[in-house]
C-alpha positions as CSV (number, residue, x, y, z in Angstrom):
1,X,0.0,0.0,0.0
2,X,1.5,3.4,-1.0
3,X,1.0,6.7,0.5
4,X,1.4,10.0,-0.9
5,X,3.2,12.8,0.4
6,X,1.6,15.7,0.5
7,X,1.8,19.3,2.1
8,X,-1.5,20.2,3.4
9,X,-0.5,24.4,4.9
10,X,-1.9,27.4,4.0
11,X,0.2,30.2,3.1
12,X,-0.9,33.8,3.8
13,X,-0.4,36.3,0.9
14,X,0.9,39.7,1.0
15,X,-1.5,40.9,-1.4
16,X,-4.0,40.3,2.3
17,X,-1.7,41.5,4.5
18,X,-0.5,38.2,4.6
19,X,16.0,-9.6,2.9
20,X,12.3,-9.8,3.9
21,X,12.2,-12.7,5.9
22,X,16.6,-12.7,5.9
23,X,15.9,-10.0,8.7
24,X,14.4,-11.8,11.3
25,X,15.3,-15.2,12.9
26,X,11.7,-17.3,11.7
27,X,10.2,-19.9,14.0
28,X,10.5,-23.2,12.8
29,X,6.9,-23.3,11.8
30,X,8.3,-21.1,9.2
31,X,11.2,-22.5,8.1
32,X,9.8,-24.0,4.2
33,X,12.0,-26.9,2.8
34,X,10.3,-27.3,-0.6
35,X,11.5,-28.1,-3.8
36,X,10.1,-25.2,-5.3
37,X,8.9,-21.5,-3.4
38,X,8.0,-17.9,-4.3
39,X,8.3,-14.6,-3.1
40,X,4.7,-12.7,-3.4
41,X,3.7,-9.1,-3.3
42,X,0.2,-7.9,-3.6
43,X,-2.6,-10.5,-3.1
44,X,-2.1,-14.2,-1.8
45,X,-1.3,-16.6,-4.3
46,X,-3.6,-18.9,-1.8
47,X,-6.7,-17.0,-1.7
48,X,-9.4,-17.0,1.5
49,X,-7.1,-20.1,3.5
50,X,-9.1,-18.4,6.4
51,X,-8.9,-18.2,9.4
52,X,-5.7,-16.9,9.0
53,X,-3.9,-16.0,12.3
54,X,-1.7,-13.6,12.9
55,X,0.5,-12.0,16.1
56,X,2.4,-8.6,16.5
57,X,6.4,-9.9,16.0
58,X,7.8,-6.7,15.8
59,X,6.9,-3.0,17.3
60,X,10.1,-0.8,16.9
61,X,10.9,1.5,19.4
62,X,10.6,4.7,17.6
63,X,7.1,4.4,16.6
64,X,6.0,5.5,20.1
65,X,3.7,2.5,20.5
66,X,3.5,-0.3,22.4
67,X,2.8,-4.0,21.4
68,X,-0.5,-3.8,23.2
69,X,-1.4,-0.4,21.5
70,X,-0.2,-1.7,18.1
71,X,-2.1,-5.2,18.6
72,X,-5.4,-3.7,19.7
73,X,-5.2,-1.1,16.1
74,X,-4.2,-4.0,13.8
75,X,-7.0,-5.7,15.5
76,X,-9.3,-3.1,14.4
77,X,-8.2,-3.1,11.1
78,X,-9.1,-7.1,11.1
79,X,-12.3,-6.8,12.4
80,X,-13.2,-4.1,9.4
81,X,-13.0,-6.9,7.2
82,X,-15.0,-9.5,9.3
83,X,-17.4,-6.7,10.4
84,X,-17.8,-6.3,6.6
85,X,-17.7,-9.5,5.2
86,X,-19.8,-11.0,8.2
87,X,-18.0,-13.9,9.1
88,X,-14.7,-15.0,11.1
89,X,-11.8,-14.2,8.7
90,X,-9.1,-13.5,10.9
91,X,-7.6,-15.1,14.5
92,X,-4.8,-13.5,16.8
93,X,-2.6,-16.3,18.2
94,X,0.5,-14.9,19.7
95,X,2.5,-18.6,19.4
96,X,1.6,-19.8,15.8
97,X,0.1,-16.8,13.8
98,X,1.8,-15.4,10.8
99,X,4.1,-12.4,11.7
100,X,3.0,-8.3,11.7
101,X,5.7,-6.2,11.9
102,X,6.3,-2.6,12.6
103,X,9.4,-1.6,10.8
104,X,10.6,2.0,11.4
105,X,13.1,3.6,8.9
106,X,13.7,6.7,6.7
107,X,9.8,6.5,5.1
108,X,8.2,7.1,9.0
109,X,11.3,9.1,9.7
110,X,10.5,11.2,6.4
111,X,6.7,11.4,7.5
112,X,7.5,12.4,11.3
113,X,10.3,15.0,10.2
114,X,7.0,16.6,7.5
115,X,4.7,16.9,9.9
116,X,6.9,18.3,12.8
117,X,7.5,20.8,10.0
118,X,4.2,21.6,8.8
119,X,3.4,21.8,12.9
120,X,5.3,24.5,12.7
121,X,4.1,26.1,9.5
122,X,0.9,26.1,10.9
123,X,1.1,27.5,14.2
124,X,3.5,30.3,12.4
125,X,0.3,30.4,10.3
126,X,-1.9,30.7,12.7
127,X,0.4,32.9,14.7
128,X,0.3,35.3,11.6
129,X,-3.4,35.5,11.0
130,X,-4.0,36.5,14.4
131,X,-1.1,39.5,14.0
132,X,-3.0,40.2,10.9
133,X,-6.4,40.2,12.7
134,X,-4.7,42.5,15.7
135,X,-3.1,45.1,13.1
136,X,-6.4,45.0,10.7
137,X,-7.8,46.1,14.4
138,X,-5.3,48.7,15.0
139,X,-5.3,50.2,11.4
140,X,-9.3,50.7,11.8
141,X,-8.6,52.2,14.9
142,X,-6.3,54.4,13.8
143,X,-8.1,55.0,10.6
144,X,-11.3,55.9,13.1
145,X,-9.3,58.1,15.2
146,X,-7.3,60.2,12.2
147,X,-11.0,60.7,10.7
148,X,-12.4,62.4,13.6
149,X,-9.4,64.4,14.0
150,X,-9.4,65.9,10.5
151,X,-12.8,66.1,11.1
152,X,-12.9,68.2,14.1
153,X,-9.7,69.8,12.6
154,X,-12.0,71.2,9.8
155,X,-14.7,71.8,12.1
156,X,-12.2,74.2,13.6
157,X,-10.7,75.8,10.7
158,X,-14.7,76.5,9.6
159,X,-15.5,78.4,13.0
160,X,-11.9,80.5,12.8
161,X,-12.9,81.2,9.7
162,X,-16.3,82.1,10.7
163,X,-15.0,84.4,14.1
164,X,-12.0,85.7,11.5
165,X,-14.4,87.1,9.3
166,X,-16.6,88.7,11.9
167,X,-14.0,90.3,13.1
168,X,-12.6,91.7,10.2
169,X,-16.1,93.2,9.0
170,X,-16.9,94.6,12.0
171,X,-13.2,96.5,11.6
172,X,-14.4,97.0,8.0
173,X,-17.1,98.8,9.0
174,X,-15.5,101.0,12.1
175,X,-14.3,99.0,14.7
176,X,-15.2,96.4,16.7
177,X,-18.3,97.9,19.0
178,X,-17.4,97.8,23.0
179,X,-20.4,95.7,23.9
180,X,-19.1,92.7,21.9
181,X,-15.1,93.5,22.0
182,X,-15.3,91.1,25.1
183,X,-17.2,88.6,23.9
184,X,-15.6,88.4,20.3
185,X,-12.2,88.4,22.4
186,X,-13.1,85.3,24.5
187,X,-14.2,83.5,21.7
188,X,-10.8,83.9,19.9
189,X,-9.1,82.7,22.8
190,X,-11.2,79.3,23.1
191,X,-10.8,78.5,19.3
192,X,-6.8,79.3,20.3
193,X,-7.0,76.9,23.0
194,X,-9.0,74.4,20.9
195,X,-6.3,75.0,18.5
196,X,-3.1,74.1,20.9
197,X,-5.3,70.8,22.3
198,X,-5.9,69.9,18.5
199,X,-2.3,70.3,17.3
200,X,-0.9,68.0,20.9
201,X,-3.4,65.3,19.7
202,X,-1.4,65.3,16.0
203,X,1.9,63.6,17.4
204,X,0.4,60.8,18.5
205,X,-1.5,59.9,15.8
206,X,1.6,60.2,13.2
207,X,3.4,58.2,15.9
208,X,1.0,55.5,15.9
209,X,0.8,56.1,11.8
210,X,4.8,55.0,12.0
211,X,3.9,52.5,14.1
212,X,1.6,50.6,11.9
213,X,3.9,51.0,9.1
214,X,6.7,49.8,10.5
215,X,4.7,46.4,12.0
216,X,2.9,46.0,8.4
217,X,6.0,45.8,7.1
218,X,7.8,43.2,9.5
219,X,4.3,41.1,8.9
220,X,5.0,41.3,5.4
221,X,8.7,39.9,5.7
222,X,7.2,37.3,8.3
223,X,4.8,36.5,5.5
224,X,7.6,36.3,2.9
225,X,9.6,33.3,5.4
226,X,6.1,31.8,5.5
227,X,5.8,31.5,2.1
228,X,9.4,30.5,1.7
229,X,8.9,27.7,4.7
230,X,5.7,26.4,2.5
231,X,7.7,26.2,-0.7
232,X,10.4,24.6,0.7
233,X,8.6,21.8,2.6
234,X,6.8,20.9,-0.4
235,X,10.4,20.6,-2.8
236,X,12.1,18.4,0.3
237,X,8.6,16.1,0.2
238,X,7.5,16.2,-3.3
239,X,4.4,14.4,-4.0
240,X,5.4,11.1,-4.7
241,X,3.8,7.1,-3.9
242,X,5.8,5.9,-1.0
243,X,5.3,2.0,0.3
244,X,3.6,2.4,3.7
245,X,2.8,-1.3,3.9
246,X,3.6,-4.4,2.4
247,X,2.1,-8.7,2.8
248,X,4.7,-11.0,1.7
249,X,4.3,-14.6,1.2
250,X,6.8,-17.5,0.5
251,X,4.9,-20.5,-1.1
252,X,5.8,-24.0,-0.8
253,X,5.3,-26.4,-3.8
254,X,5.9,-30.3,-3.7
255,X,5.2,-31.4,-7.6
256,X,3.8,-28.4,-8.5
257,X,1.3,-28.3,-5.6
258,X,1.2,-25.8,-2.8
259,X,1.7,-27.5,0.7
260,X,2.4,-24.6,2.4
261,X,2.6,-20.4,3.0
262,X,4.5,-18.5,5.0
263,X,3.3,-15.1,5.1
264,X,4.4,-11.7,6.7
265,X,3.1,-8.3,6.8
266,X,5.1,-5.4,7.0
267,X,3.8,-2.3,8.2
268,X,6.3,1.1,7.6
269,X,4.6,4.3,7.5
270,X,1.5,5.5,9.4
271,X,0.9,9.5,10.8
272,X,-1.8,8.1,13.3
273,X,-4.3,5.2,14.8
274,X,-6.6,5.2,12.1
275,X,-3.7,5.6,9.9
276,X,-2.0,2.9,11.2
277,X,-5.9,0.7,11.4
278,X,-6.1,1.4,8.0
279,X,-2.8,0.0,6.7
280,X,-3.3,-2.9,8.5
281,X,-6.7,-3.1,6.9
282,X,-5.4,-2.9,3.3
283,X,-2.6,-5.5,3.9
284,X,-5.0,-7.8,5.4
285,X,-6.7,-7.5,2.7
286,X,-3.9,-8.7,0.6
287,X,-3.6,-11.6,2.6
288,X,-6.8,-13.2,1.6
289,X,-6.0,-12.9,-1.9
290,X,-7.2,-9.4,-2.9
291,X,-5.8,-6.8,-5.0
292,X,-6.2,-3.5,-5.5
293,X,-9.2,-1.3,-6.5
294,X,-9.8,2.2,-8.4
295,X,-12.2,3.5,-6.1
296,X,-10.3,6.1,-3.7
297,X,-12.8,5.6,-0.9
298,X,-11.8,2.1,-0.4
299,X,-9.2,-0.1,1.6
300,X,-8.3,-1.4,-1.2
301,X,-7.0,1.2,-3.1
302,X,-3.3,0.9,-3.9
303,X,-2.7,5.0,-2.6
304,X,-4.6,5.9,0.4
305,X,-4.2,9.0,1.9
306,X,-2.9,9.5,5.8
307,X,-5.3,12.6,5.9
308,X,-8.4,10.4,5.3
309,X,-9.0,7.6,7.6
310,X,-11.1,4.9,6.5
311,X,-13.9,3.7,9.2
312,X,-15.5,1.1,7.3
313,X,-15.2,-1.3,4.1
314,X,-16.0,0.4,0.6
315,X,-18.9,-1.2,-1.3
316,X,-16.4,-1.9,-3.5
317,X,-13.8,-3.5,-1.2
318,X,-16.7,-5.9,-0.2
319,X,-17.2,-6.8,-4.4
320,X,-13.4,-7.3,-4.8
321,X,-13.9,-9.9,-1.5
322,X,-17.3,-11.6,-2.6
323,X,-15.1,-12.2,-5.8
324,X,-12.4,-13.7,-4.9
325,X,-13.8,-15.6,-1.8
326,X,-17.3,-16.1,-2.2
327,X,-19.8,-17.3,0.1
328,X,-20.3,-20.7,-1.3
């Protein structure tokens, strides 16, 4: 069963502010003296020689996992073929079943080192929208504040104009009479005072103008290493098939007749449970003779992706199974 590698991160844009068997020592139950055997990948050669039993031989270290945790999922992936097909398929027997291994190297080493990257692309990501969010707030604060400002500034400038030109046709016509000197007086000084208050506030907002400036622009670069960070995750894991799983059979012929099978499942790459239930689904299903289907919802189907666990058989997984082992 392949996998495909695939970068699943959203970048913000600027333009928005942002030896199969040779490796293990095999019990003597399967140790084949034959005059004739055969490696086999893909489905058994020996179709539906169910019950088929099977035991955990092999958890390796760096999966995180323990053989209890890795029995009970591959278990589950078991028990979606019997729960499917309806009837026993599969039996766990820890002394005589056929092996299931867990076999960590550079394919779950690739997969852990993606997604410890694209962790971090995220919460960058995430990180970034909510500094976008906070200066989008800022800006229409800003933007609110600098309106009422220039508002109030002509506001201002509309009642000096008003007071200016009182004055200057009351001096037009004489003088300025005594009864409203005072009062034309006191209303200069308050629109000088208004004035003074007015031009304090202006510092401020040019200050907090830089401000946002200056932080847009850092955003932007942050953006920019973002982007670079996506680009560069997805040219170190190109999409590509990669082998997450594999059954394996030796069979025995005496005059051209099969006397026995040794079988193994090997079990590489997986990002989670379901993942990992899923795989052991697929090559299950390869061990009672199946192949592979088209239909991208199934367990089946040679590339499955990590991002979408399968909970159940595909109607088509349980046609590919009534085919090759039917009920009667």
């Amino acid at each position: 069963m392949t996998t495909r590698f695939s970068t699943v991160v959203a970048a913000l844009s600027i333009a928005g502010l942002l030896g199969w068997m040779a490796s293990h020592s095999p019990n003597p139950a399967e140790v084949l003296a034959a005059d004739e055997t055969q490696e086999r990948s893909g489905g058994s050669e020996v179709p539906c020689a169910v019950p088929l039993s099977w035991h955990i031989a092999r958890v390796d270290p760096e999966f995180d996992i323990t053989l209890a945790e890795a029995t009970h999922i591959v278990t589950e992936g078991a028990n979606l073929w019997e729960s499917g097909a309806d009837r026993p398929l599969f039996t766990l027997d820890p002394d005589a079943g056929f092996p299931v291994r867990l076999v960590y190297d550079e394919r779950q080493a690739l997969l852990v080192d993606r997604e410890r990257r694209e962790n971090t692309i995220a919460d960058l990501g995430s990180q970034l929208t909510t500094e976008q969010e906070a200066l989008r707030a800022r800006s229409a604060r800003y933007n609110a504040a600098s309106a009422d400002y220039m508002e109030r500034a002509a506001e201002l400038d509309r009642r000096v104009g008003e007071h200016n030109a009182t004055v200057r046709r009351l001096n037009d016509q004489g003088g300025v009479p005594a009864t409203r000197g005072a009062d034309l007086a006191a209303i200069g000084e308050a629109l000088a005072e208004e004035r003074e208050e007015l031009t304090a506030e202006r510092p401020a907002l040019d200050a907090e103008r830089a401000s946002l400036l200056a932080a847009e622009e850092i955003l932007n670069d942050r953006i920019v290493e973002h982007q670079r960070m996506v680009e560069e995750i997805a040219e170190a894991f190109p999409l590509a098939a990669v082998e997450a799983g594999e059954y394996r059979e030796v069979v025995e012929r005496v005059n051209g007749r099969v006397t026995s099978v040794g079988r193994e499942i090997r079990l590489y790459r997986f990002s989670s449970d379901a993942d990992l239930r899923t795989l052991a689904a697929h090559e299950f299903g390869h061990a009672l003779g199946l192949g592979h289907t088209d239909d991208s919802t199934g367990v089946m189907n040679a590339r499955a992706r990590a991002d979408e666990p399968i909970e159940r058989l595909a109607d088509s997984d349980l046609a590919l199974f009534l085919d090759v082992c039917p009920t009667d």
